[in-house]
N, C-alpha and C positions, 0 to 999 in steps of 0.2 A: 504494500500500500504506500511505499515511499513515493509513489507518482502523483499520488495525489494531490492537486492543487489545495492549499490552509483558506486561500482569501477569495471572498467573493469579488466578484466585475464590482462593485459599486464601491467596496473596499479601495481595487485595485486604481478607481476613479477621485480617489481623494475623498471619497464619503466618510464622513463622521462615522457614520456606523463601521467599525472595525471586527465584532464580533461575529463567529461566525461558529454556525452548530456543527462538529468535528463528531458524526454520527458515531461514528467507528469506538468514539469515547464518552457518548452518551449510556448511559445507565441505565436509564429504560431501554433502550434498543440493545445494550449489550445481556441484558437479560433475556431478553426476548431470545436474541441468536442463541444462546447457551440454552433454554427451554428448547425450542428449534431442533437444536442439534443432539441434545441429550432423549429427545422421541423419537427424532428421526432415527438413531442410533438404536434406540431397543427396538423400534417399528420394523425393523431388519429381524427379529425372532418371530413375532406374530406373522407377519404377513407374508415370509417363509413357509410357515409351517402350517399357516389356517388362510391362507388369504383375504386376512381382511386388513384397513388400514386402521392411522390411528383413531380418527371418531368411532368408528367399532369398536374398537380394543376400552375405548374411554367409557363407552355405552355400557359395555359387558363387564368393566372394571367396578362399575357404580352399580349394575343391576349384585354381580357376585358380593361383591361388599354388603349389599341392603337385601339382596334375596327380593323383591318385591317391590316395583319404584313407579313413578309415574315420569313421562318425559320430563314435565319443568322439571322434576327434581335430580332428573340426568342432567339439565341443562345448567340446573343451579351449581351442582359437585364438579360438575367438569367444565366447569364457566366458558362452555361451545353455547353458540347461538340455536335457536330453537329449530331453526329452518334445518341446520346443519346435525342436529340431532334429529330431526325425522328422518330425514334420511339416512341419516348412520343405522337406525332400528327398523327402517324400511329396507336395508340391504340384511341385518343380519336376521329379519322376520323370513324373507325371501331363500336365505341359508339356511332357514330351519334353525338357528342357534337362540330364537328369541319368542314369544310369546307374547301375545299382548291380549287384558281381560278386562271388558269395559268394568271403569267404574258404578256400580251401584247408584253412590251419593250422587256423583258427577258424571251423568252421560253426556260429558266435552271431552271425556280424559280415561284414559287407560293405565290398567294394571302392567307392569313390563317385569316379566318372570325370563329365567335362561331355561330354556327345552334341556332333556336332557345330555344332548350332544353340546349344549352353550356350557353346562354345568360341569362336563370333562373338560373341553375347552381351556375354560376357566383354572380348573382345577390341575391343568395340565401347568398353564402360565403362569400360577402364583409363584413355584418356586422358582422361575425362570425371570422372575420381574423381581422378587425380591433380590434373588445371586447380581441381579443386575444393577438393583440400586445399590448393592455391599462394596461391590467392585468400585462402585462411583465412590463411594464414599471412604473404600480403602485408599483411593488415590491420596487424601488427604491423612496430615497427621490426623493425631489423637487431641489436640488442641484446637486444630483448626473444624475437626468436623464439630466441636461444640461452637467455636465462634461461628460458623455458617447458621450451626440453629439459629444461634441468637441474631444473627444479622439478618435473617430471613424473616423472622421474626418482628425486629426492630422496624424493618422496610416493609413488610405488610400493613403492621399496623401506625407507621408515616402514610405510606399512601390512603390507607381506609379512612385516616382523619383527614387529609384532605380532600380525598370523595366527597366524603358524609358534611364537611364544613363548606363546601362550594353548593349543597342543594341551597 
């Protein structure tokens, strides 16, 4: 990335304004890449070996977790947009790995259960998601993987109070 030019045309024009957003060192977007890469990265086991991608894996991660969910609350756990969770449970309904049982209370909304083929699946992948976050996390000392909680931590709950203070 040393080619990269630092200074905007308006900069380079004598403009007052000198600063300039150095994406590559931005914070939000360097997390972003790292979330990115670190799916992309374990998306290489699932979609190998079951062909689904990541919205599937995130759908069936949240149903195996709850055993029994509704899509908002795939869409709330796995903070994917609604549109992009129908679809993720409209491809693995169509797989046979998903189930879906109207609401009773609310006939707007459905029950999302894994079949029992979603249920091995699943059960296949935990230990293979878990070795996978170890690994990640072996990369790191023994100091630093407690600072990452805390920093993760720290920056969730910075950003949440600025969400929650800008409504």
């Amino acid at each position: 990335m040393n080619d990269v030019k630092k200074s905007s045309p308006a900069a380079d024009q004598g403009s007052e304004q000198d600063d300039v957003l150095a994406l590559e060192e931005f914070l939000p977007y360097r997390l972003v890449v790292l979330a990115e890469e670190v799916s992309r990265s374990f998306s290489q086991i699932y979609a190998a070996e079951f062909g689904i991608g990541i919205p599937e894996w995130r759908v069936v991660a949240v149903i195996g977790q709850c055993h029994q969910v509704t899509a908002k609350v795939v869409g709330e756990r796995s903070t994917m947009h609604k549109t992009k969770v129908s679809r993720a449970v409209a491809n693995l309904e169509k797989s046979g790995l998903v189930t879906r049982a109207p609401n009773p209370e609310d006939m707007r909304e459905s029950f999302l259960t894994l079949t029992p083929r979603g249920q091995k699946m699943y059960a296949d992948l935990v230990p293979k998601a878990l070795a996978f976050s170890k690994m990640l996390m072996e990369a790191l000392a023994p100091e630093q993987r407690k600072a990452l909680e805390e920093i993760i931590a720290q920056l969730t709950k910075a950003s949440s109070s600025f969400r929650t203070s800008r409504k």
